[in-house]
C-alpha positions, 0 to 999 in steps of 0.5 A: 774145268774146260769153262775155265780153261777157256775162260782164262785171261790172257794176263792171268795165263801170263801170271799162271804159267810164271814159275813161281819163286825160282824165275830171276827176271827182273820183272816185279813180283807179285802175290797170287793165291798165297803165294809169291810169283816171278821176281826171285828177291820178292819171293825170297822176302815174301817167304821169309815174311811167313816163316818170321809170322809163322815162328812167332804162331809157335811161341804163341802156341807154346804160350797156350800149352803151359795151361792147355798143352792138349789144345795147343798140341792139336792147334799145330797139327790141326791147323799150323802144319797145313798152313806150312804144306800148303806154301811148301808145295806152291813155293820152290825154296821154302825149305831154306827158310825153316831153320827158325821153325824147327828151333822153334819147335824145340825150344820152345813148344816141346818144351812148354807141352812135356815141362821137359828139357828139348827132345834129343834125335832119337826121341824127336825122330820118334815125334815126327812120325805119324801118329799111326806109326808111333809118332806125334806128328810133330813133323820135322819142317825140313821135310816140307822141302819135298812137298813142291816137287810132288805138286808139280807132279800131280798137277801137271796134267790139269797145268798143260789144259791150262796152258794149251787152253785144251777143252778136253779133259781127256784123261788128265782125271785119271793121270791125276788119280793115278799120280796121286796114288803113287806119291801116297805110297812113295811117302809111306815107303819113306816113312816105313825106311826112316822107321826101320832105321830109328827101330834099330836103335831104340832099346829097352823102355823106349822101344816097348813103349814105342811098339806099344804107340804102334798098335791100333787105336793106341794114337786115337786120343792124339788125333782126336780134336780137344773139345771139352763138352764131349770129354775130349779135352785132356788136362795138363796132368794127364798130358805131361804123364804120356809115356814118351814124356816120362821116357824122355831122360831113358833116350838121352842115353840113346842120343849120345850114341848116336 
């Protein structure tokens, strides 16, 4: 890291240290690393642009789950929410673009994996949770609005090197482990409040069959990658019997309370 911190160009440390999306200069702007920098109505397209590419992966992806709902499932969780992460956290206001990805998800893909009518809030509270914690990791995209505040948090230390072209790392490692621990914890206490308060309203079926979801190993199959030669794959049938899918109609009870 001290060779490229000393080996950084003048201009490229002008381009670097632009805040990126949220500068309203007039300057044009520009794309570097997969993200958009300096100027506010190129970054504000340039991120529209994905959500527009990424809705349309989604109906794809809801194409595919009508005859391999297992392949399909795994592709968004593998692959298409890492996609998100990353330009949630080097893009300021991504989050006010995702609005077409969540009704995406509802419509379309929930609908196309389960054969069933869009989940209600309780039920799709419970699909976004991680799957260690009775979920599907489905996630909810608006989640992603806090992912660029933690970026920047973990990677100040390494950021000021750059900037101040300081070849000693000094001990940014360790601040940088060290963030990292903390916004770790930081999400799963979030996860564990936002569970707490979603338990208080499961009842009956749909609270036995989520404390089940809880318990070790029970969530080994949701993460498993769906590779047929080693009898991984799982066959629409065997999908669309999953207990939360034949509890779906018992949570639309729920959902009217709330």
């Amino acid at each position: 890291l001290a060779a490229l911190c000393s080996g950084v160009s003048p201009r490229l440390l002008a381009i670097l240290t632009e805040a990126p999306c949220c500068n309203k200069a007039p300057s044009n702007g520009r794309k570097y690393l997969g993200t958009a920098l300096r100027n506010e109505k190129f970054c504000n397209d340039f991120l529209k642009d994905k959500v527009r590419l990424w809705t349309q992966e989604i109906e794809n992806l809801a194409k595919i789950a009508q005859s391999q709902p297992h392949a399909a499932y795994s592709a968004f969780t593998h692959c298409l929410i890492g996609k998100w992460t990353y330009s949630a956290k080097t893009s300021c206001n991504l989050g006010d673009f995702l609005q077409p990805l969540e009704s995406a998800i509802q419509h379309k893909l929930s609908l196309a994996l389960t054969g069933r009518a869009p989940p209600g809030k309780t039920m799709r509270d419970i699909f976004a949770l991680p799957c260690r914690n009775g979920g599907l990791g489905i996630i909810h995209p608006k989640l992603l609005r806090q992912e660029y505040a933690f970026s920047q948090r973990i990677t100040q230390p390494l950021s000021r090197l750059i900037t101040t072209q300081e070849e000693d790392l000094g001990d940014a490692l360790e601040q940088q482990a060290s963030l990292k621990a903390f916004i770790r914890k930081e999400k799963n206490d979030l996860i564990r409040t936002c569970l707490v308060q979603m338990e208080e309203n499961l009842t009956g079926d749909v609270n036995r069959i989520h404390e089940l979801a809880k318990e070790k190993g029970a969530s080994s199959w949701l993460t498993t990658m769906p590779i047929e030669e080693h009898g991984f794959h799982l066959t629409k049938s065997v999908v669309l019997i999953t207990p939360y899918v034949v509890q779906q109609e018992d949570s639309q009870r729920l959902d009217t309370m709330n």
